[in-house]
C-alpha positions as CSV (number, residue, x, y, z in Angstrom):
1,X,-35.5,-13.1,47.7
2,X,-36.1,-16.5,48.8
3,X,-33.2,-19.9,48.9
4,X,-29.7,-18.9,47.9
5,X,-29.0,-15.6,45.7
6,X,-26.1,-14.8,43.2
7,X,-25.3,-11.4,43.3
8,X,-23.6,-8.8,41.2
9,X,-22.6,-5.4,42.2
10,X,-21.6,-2.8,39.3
11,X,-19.7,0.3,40.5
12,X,-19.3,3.2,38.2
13,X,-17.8,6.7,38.2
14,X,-19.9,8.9,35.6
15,X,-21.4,12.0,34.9
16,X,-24.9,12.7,36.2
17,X,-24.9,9.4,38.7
18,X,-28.7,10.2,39.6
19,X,-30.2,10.8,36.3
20,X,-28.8,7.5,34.9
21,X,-30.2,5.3,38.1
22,X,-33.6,7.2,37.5
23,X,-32.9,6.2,33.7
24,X,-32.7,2.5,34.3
25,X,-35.7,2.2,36.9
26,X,-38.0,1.1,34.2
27,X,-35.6,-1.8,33.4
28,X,-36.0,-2.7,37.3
29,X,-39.8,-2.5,37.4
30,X,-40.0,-5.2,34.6
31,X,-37.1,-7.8,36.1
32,X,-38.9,-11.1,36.0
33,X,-39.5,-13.0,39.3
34,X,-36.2,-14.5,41.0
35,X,-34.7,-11.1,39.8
36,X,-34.1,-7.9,41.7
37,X,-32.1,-4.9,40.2
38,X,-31.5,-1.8,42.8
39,X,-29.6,1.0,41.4
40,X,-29.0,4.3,43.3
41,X,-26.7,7.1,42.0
42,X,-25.7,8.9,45.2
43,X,-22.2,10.3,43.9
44,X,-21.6,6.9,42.1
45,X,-24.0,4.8,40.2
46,X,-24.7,1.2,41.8
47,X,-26.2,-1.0,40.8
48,X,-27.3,-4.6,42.2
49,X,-28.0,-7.2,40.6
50,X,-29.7,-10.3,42.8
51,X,-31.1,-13.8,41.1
52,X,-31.9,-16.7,42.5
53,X,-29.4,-19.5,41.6
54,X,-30.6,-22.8,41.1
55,X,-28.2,-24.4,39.5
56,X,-26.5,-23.4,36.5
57,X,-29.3,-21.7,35.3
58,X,-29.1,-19.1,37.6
59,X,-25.5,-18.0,37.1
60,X,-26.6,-17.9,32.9
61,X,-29.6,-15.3,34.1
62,X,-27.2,-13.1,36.7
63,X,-24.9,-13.0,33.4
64,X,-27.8,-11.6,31.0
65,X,-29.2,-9.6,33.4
66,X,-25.7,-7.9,34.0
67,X,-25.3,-7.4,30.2
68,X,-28.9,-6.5,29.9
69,X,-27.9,-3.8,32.2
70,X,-24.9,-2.4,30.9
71,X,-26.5,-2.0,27.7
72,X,-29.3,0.2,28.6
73,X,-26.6,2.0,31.0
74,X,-24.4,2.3,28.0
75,X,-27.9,4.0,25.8
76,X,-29.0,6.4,28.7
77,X,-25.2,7.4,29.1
78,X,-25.2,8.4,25.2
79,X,-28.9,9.8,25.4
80,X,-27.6,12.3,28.4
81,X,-24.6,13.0,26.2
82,X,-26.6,13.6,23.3
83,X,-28.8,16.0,25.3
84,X,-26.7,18.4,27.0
C-alpha cells in the first residue's frame, strides 16, 4: 500500500480460529483498492485492517471496513454455531 496507511488490528479469542479466517476470505478478495484485509486464525483470529488515509476520508473507510468486518465475523461465528 502506497502514501500513509491507517491500520486496525482486531484480536479475538474464539472457537474454531481457522475456520472463521477461511470464512471471511471472500470478504478480503472483494476490499476495494486503498483496502487490504489479512486475517489468519493460528490459535487466535486476527485480523488486519489497512486503508489508505487521505484525510478524513480515510479514517470514515478504516471505520466501515472494521464494522463491515465484525459483522460478517459475527454471521460466520453463528453459522459455525448453528452447524455443529
Amino acid at each position: 500500500m502506497e502514501g500513509r496507511a491507517c491500520r486496525a488490528v482486531i484480536r479475538a479469542s474464539v472457537e474454531h480460529p481457522g475456520d472463521l479466517a477461511k470464512a471471511l476470505e471472500p470478504d478480503n478478495a472483494r476490499a476495494p483498492p486503498g483496502v487490504s484485509v489479512v486475517c489468519t486464525g493460528d490459535g487466535v483470529l486476527e485480523c488486519i485492517v489497512e486503508v489508505e488515509c487521505r484525510g478524513p476520508r480515510g479514517l470514515l473507510t478504516l471505520r466501515n471496513t472494521v464494522d463491515d468486518l465484525l459483522q460478517a465475523l459475527q454471521a460466520a461465528e453463528s453459522a459455525l454455531r448453528a452447524s455443529g
